[in-house]
N, CA and C atoms as an extended XYZ file, in Angstrom:
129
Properties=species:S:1:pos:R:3:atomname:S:1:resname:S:1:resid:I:1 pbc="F F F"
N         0.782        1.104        7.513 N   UNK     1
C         0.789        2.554        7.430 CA  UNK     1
C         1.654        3.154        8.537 C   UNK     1
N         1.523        2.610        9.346 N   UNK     2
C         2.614        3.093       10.768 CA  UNK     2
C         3.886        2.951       10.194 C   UNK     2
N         4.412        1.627        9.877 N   UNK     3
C         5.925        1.652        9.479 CA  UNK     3
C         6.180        2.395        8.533 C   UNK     3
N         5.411        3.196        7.544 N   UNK     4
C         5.986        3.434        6.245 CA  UNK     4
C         6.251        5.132        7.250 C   UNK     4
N         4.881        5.373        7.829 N   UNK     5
C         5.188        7.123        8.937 CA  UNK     5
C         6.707        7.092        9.726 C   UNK     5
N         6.762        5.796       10.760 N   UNK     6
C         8.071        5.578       11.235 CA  UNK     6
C         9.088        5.666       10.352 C   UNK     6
N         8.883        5.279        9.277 N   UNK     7
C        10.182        5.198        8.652 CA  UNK     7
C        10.146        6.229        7.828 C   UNK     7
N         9.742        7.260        7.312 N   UNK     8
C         9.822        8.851        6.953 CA  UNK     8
C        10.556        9.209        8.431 C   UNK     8
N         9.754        9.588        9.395 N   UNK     9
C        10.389       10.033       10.381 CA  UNK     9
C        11.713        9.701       10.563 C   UNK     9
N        12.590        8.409       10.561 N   UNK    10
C        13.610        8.494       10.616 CA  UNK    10
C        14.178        8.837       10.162 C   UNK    10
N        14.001        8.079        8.794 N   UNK    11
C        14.683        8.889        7.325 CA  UNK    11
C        15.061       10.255        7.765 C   UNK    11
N        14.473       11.263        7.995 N   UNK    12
C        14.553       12.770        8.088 CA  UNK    12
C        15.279       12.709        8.888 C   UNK    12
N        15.324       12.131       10.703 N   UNK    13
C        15.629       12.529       11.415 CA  UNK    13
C        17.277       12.228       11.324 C   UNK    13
N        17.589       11.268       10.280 N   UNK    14
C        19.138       10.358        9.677 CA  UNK    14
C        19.381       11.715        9.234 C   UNK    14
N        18.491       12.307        8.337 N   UNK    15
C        19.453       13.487        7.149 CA  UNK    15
C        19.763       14.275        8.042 C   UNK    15
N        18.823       14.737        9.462 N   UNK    16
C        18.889       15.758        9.989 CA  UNK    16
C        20.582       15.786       11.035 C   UNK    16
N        20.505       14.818       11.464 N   UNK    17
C        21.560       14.521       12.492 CA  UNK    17
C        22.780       14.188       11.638 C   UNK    17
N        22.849       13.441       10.096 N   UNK    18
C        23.940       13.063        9.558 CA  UNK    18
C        23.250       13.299        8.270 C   UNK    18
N        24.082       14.732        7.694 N   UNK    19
C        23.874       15.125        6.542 CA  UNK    19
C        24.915       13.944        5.023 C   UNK    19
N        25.554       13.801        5.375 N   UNK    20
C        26.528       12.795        4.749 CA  UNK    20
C        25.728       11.386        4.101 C   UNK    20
N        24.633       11.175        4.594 N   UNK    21
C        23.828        9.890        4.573 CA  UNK    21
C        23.599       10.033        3.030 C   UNK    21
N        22.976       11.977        2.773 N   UNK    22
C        22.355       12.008        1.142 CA  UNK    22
C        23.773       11.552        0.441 C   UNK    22
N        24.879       11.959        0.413 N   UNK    23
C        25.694       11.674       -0.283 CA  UNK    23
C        26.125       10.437       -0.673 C   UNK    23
N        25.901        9.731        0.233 N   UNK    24
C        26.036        8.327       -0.049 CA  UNK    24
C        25.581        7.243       -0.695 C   UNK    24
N        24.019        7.828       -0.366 N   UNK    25
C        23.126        7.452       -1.154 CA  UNK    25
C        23.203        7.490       -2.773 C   UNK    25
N        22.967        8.867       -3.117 N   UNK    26
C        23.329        8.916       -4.206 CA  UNK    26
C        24.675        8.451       -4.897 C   UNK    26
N        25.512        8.425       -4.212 N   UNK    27
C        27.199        7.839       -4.685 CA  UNK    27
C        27.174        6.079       -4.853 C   UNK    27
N        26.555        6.009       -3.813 N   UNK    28
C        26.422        4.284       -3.659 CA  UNK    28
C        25.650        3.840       -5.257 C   UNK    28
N        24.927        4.502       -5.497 N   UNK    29
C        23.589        4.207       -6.945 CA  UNK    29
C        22.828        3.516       -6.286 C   UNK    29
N        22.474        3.641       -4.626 N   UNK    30
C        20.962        2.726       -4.167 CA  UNK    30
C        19.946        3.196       -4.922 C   UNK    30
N        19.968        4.930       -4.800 N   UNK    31
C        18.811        6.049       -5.176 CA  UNK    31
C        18.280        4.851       -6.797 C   UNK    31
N        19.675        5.187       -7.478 N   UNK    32
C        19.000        4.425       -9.038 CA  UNK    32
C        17.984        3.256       -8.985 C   UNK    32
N        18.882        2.372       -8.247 N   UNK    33
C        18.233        1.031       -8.261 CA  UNK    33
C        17.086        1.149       -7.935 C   UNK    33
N        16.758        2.116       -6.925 N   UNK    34
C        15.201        2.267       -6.340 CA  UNK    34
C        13.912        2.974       -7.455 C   UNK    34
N        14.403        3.827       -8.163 N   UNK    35
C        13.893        4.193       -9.141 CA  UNK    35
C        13.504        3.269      -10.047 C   UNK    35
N        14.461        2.873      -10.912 N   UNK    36
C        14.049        1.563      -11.463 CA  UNK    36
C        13.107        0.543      -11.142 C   UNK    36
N        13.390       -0.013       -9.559 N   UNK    37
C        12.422       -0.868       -9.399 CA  UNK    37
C        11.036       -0.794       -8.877 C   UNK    37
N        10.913        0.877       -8.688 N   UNK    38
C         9.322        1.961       -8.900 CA  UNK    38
C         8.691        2.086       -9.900 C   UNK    38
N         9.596        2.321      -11.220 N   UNK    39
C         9.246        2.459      -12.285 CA  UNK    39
C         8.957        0.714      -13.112 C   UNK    39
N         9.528       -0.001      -12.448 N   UNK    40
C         8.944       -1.504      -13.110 CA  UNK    40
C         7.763       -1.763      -12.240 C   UNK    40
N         7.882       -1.401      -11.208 N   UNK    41
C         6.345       -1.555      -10.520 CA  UNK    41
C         4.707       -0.974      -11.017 C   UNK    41
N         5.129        0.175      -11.753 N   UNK    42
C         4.181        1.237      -12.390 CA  UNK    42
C         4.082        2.453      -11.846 C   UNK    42
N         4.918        3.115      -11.150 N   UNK    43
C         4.834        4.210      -10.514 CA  UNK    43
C         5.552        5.278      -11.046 C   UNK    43
């Protein structure tokens, strides 16, 4: 439970300091892949 809090916190604190990160994300297709493998999980 700590790492998943730590790692929100960064997350944000990445978008906050380097807005460019969302773009990449989504451009790269990580975002997709992650979806997908949420949605094969059951979520």
């Amino acid at each position: 439970m700590i790492k998943f809090i730590l790692g929100v916190i960064a997350g944000v604190a990445l978008v906050i300091n380097f807005p460019e990160i969302l773009l990449w994300f989504v451009d790269s297709g990580l975002r997709d892949e992650m979806v997908q493998k949420l949605q094969g999980i059951g979520y």
